[in-house]
C-alpha positions in Angstrom: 0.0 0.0 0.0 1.7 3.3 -1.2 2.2 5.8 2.2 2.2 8.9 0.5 1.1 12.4 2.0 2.7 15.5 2.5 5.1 17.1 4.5 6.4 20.7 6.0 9.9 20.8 5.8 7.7 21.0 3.9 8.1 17.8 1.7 6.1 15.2 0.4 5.9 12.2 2.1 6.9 9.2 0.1 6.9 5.6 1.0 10.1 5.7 2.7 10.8 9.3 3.4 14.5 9.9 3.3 15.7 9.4 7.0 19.2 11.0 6.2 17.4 14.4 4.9 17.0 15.2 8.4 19.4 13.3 10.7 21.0 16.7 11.2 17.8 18.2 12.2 17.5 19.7 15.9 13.9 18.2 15.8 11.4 16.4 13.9 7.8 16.8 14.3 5.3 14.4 12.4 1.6 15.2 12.1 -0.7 12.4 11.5 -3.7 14.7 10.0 -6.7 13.7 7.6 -6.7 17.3 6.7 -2.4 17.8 5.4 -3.4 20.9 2.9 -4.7 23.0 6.0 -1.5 23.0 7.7 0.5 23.9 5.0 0.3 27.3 5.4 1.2 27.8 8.9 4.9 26.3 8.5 5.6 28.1 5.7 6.0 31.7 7.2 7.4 33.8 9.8 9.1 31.5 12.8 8.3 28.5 11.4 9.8 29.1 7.8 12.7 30.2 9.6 13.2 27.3 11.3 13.0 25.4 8.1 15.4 26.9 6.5 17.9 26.8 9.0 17.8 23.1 9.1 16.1 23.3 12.6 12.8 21.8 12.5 11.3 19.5 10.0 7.6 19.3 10.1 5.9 16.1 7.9 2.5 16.3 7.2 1.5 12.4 7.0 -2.0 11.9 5.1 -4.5 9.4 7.7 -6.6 8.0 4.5 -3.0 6.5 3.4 -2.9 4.2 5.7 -6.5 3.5 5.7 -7.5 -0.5 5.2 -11.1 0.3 3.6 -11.4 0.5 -0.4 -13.1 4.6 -0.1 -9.9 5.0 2.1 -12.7 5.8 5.5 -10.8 6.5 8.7 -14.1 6.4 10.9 -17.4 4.9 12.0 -20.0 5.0 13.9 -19.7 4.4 17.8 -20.7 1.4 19.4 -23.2 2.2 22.2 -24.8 4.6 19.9 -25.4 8.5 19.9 -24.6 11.0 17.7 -21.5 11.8 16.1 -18.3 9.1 14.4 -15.3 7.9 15.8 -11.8 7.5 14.3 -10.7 4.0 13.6 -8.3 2.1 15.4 -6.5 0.4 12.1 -5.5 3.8 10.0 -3.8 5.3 12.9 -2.3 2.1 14.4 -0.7 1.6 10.7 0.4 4.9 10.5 2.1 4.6 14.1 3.5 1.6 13.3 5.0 2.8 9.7 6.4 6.2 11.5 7.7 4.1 14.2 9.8 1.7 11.9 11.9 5.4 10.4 12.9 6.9 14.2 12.4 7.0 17.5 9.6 8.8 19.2 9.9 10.9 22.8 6.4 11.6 22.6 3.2 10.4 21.1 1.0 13.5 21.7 -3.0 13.7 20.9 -4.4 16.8 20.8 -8.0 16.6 22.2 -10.2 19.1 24.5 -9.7 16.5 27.6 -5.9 16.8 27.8 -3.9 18.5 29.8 -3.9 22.5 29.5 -1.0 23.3 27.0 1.2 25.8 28.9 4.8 27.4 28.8 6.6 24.8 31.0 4.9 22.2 28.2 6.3 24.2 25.4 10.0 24.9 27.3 10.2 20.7 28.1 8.6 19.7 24.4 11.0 21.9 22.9 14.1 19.6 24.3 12.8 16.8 22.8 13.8 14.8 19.2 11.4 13.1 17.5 7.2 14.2 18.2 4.2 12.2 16.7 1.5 14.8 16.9 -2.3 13.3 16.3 -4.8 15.2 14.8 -8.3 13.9 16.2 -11.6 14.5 14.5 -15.7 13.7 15.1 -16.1 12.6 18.4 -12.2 11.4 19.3 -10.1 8.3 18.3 -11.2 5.2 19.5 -10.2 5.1 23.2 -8.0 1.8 22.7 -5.5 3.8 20.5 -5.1 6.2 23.7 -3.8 3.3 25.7 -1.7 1.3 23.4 0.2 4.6 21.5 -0.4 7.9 23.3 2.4 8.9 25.8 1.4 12.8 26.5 -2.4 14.3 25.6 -2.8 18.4 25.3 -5.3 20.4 25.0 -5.3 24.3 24.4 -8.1 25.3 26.0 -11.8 24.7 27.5 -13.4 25.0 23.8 -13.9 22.6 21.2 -12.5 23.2 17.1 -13.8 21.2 14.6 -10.5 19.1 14.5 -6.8 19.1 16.0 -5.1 20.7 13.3 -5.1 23.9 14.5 -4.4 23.2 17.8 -1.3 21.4 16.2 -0.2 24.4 14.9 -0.3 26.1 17.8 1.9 23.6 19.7 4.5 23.3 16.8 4.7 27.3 16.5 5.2 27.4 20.2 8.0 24.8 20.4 9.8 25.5 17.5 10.4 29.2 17.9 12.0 28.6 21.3 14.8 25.8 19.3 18.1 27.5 19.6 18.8 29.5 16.2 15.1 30.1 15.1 14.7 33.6 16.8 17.6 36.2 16.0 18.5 37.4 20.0 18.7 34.3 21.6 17.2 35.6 25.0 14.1 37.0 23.3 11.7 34.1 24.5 13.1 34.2 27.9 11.0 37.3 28.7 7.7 35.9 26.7 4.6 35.9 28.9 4.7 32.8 30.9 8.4 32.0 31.0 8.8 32.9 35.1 4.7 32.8 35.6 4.1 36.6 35.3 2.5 38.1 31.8 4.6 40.3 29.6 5.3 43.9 30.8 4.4 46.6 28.8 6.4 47.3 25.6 7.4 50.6 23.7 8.9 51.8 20.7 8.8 55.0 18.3 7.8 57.6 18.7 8.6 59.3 22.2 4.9 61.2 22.7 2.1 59.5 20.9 -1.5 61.2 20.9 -0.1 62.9 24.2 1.4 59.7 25.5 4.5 59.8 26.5 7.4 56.2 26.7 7.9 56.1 30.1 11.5 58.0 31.1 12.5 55.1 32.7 12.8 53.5 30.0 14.8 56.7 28.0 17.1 56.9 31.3 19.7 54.2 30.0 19.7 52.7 33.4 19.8 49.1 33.2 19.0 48.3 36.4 16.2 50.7 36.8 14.6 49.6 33.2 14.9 45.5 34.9 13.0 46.3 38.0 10.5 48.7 36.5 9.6 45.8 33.7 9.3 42.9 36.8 7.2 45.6 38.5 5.3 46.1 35.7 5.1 42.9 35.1 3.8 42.2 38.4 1.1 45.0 38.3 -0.3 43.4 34.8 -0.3 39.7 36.1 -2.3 40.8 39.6 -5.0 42.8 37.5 -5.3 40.2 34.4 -4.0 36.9 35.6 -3.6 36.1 39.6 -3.9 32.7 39.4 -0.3 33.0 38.1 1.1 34.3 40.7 2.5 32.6 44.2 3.1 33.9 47.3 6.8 34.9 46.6 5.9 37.4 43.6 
């Protein structure tokens, strides 16, 4: 049966994808996706087109209805039990598991799916140290629950809300990982003072002109004073995190 699909590096997936393309990759992501043309776009600009081209990150879209068994290439049915809504088969993803698994090694398995544990910045800093991701793209009412047990190591969600599949959610955890691989972002220590990264939100951020519509940059900020400019942004940064976001914060900040 001929594994085709297509990829983000972005590449087409072939039958036996070219494992020395990418052994000097910092990571490799594959996304098992029924939907590969609406993730195109995404890894193709900004960040993640950078990372590309650096030889960073390689991101393969891999096709689900590939690896499907049935003749119309159907990767779901209806649920036993009942009730509304279809469920994605246990044989199309196994095989495409099992075919991935036979190229590299896997850290993770991850399923993206409204019941998983709430993506955050500590997720995205430890995700971003790994190798090799499988990413799953669920759809309908889930994947089959035996395919949880058997393959998936790590599920994430990215919020209390429900899209009409994980693809998008997907692109969301790729973007957030790959921009914080070493190289991607030009200064280095720009994602160390992202929102998140110590638990407080971002403080506020200025650039030209000085007085805008009678607003004035802040003269801290103009004085030069590096010390003064660090303590007013943690204050700030404080401040913002209190009045927007205090379940951030602990009792030391």
């Amino acid at each position: 049966m001929s594994k085709s699909g297509h990829s983000s590096q972005i590449k087409t997936h072939k039958s036996k994808p070219a494992v020395q393309t990418v052994k000097d990759l910092n990571m490799h992501i594959d996304i098992i996706t029924i939907l590969p043309d609406l993730l195109q776009s995404p890894f193709n600009h900004s960040m993640m087109k950078r990372a590309k081209d650096r030889g960073l990150l390689e991101v393969n879209l891999v096709n689900l209805r590939d690896f499907s068994t049935q003749k119309q290439k159907q990767v779901d049915d209806y649920q036993y039990g009942g009730g509304a809504g279809i469920v994605m088969m246990c044989e199309p993803i196994s095989n495409c598991i099992e075919h991935l698994k036979k190229e590299r090694t896997y850290d993770d398995i991850i399923y993206m799916t409204p019941d998983g544990e709430r993506l955050n910045q500590k997720t995205m800093n430890s995700l971003s140290l790994k190798k090799n991701l499988i990413i799953l793209c669920g759809h309908y009412k889930g994947i089959d629950e035996r395919i949880r047990e058997i393959y998936i190591t790590k599920e994430i969600s990215i919020g209390d809300y429900v899209l009409s599949g994980g693809e998008l959610a997907a692109a969301v955890l790729v973007d957030g990982i790959g921009r914080l691989l070493p190289g991607v972002l030009n200064d280095e220590t720009s994602a160390l003072f992202d929102s998140f990264q110590d638990n407080l939100l971002s403080h506020p951020v200025y650039t030209r002109p000085e007085v805008f519509m009678g607003l004035k940059v802040p003269e801290v900020l103009l004085s030069g004073h590096e010390k003064n400019v660090r303590d007013w942004r943690h204050e700030k940064a404080v401040e913002r995190t209190k009045a927007r976001r205090p379940d951030l914060l602990t009792d030391e900040d």
